[in-house]
N, C-alpha and C positions, 0 to 999 in steps of 0.2 A: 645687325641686318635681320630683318624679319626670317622666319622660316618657313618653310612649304608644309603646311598642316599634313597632309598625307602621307608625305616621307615621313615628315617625325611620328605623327599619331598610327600611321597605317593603318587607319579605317576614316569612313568619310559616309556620311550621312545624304544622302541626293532624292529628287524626285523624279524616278525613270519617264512620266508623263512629258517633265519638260527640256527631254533630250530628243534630240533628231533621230532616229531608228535607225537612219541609211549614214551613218557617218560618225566618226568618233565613238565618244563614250556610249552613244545610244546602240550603236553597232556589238561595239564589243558586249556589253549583258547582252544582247538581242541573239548574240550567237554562241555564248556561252553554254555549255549545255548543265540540266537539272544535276542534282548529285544526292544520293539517297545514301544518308546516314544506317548505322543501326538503329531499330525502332524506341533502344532507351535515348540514345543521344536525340533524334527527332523529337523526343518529346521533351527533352533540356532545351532544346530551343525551341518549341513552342513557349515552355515560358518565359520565352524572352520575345514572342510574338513575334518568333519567324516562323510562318509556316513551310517558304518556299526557297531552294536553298540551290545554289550552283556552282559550278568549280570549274575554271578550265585545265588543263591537260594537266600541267606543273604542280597546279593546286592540287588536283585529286593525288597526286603520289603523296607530298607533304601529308596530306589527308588521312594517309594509309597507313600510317606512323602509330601503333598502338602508343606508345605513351606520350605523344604529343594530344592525341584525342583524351586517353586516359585524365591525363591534368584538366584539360578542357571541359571533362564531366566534373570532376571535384571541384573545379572554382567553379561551376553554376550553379550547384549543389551548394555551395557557400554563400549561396545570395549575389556573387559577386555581377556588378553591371557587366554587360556585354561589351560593350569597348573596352575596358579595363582587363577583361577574362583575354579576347582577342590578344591584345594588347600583349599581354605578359605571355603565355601560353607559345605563343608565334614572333617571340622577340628576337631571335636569330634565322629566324625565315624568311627570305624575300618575298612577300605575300600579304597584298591588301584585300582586306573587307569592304564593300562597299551593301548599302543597308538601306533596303527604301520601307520606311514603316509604315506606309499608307499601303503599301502593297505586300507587305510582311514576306519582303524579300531579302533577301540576301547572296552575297556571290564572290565567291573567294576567286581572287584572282593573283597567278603567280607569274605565267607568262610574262616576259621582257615586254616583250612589246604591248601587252594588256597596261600592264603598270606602268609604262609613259604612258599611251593612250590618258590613262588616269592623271598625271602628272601635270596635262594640258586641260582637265576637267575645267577649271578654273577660266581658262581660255575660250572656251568653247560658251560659257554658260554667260563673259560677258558680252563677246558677240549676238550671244542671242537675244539679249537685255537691247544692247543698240541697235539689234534689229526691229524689236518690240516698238522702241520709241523713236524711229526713225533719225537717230543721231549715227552721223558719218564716221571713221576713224580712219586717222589720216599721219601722214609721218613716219617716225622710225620705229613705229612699232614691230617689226620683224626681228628688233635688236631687241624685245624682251624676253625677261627669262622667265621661269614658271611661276616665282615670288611677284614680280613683277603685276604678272595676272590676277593673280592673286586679291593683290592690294586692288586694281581695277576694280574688281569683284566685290570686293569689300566695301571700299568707298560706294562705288556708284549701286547702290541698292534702289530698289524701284522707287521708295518714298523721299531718298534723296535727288533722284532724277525728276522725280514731279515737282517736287522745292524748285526746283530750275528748269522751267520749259525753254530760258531763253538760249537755253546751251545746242547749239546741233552740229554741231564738229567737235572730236575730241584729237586732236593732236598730237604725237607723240614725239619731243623735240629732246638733241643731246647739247643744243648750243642756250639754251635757258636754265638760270640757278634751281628756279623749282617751279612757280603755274603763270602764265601769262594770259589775261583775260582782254579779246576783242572780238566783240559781241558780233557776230554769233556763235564766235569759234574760242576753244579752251585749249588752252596749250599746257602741256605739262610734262617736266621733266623728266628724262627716262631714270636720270641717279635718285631722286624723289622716290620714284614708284619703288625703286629697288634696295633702298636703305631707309627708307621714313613707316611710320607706324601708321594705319589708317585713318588713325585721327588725326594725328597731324596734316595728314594728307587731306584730307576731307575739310580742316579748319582753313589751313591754305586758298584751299579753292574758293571756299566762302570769301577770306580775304580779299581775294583780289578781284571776284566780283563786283564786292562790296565797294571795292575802289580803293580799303587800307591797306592793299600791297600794293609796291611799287616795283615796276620791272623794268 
C-alpha cells in the first residue's frame, strides 16, 4: 500500500502562491506566526536558502530544546541536505517542515490540528487542479483516505490532464475492479487509488481510454 509522503518524510516541498490564503493549507502558514532563531542558526539556514522561517505554538517549544537545535547546527555544518538534517534531528517529534524555495520559507508546524490540515495538502492541491480545468468529481470520494489523494495528485499532473481534454468527470466508484472509461466521464476505483502505485494507475487509465481495458 502506497504511503503518505508527509507522515513518512515529515517535510514537504509546496508553492505557498498556489494555495487558497482563506482556507486550508493556505490558512494555516497564513497564520502561523514568524520565529527568530539565534543569529548563528539564522545564518545555518540561510545556507540552505531559508531566509524566512515560522513555527506554530507546539513547534516553538520543540524549538526551545537546546540539544535538539544543538544537533540541528552540526548536521548543517556537515553539509548535510535540509530534509535529511530535518528528517533525522526531529525523528521522534511530532512536527512537520513545510519549505517554499521560491519564497525561502519555511514553517515548522507541530500543532495537531496543523499537521492534518497538512495531511489533506494533497486534497486540497487536486481540487484545485480540477478546478483549473474545469473537470467535475463526482462519487464516493468522501470515502478517501489521505494516500488515496495523494495518488489523485500524482496521476493527474497538469500535463497529464492536457494529454486528455476529453476527460470532464472524474468519478470515484467502490462497485468497479479499477477505471471505467465513458466518454466524457472516468470512473475509478476507490481500492486502485488506495493500494496501486501511480503508474500503474495512470497506465490503467490510458488503457481503458484507449479501448485495451475491458470493464
Amino acid at each position: 500500500m502506497p504511503k503518505l509522503r508527509i507522515a513518512e518524510h515529515k517535510w514537504l516541498f509546496i508553492e505557498q502562491d498556489k494555495l487558497n490564503p482563506n482556507i486550508g493549507c493556505g490558512l494555516c502558514l497564513k497564520r502561523t506566526p514568524q520565529y527568530h532563531f539565534p543569529d548563528a542558526l539564522q545564518r545555518v539556514f540561510q545556507t540552505y536558502q531559508i531566509k524566512q522561517i515560522f513555527a506554530d505554538k507546539s513547534a516553538q517549544q520543540i524549538l526551545e530544546d537546546i540539544n535538539v537545535i544543538r544537533q540541528f547546527y552540526n548536521n548543517a555544518n556537515a553539509k548535510m541536505l535540509l530534509s535529511d538534517n530535518f528528517r533525522i534531528t526531529f525523528a521522534h517529534y511530532p512536527i512537520y517542515l513545510i519549505i517554499d524555495k521560491t519564497k525561502q520559507s519555511a514553517w515548522f508546524l507541530a500543532d495537531a490540528e496543523n499537521r492534518l490540515i497538512f495531511n489533506n495538502y494533497y486534497k486540497e492541491m487536486f481540487l484545485t487542479i480540477c478546478s483549473k480545468f474545469g473537470i467535475a468529481l463526482a462519487g464516493s470520494y468522501a470515502r478517501l483516505i489521505e494516500v488515496g489523494w495523494q495518488n489523485l495528485y500524482d496521476v493527474f499532473d497538469e500535463d497529464f490532464i492536457k494529454s486528455l481534454p476529453m476527460i470532464k468527470t472524474i468519478e470515484i466508484m467502490t462497485n468497479i475492479p479499477d477505471v471505467r472509461w465513458r466518454n466524457p466521464n472516468l470512473s475509478i476505483s476507490i481500492s486502485l487509488l488506495h493500494l496501486a502505485n501511480p503508474e500503474e494507475i495512470r497506465q490503467t487509465i490510458i488503457n481503458a481510454i484507449s479501448g485495451k481495458a475491458v470493464n
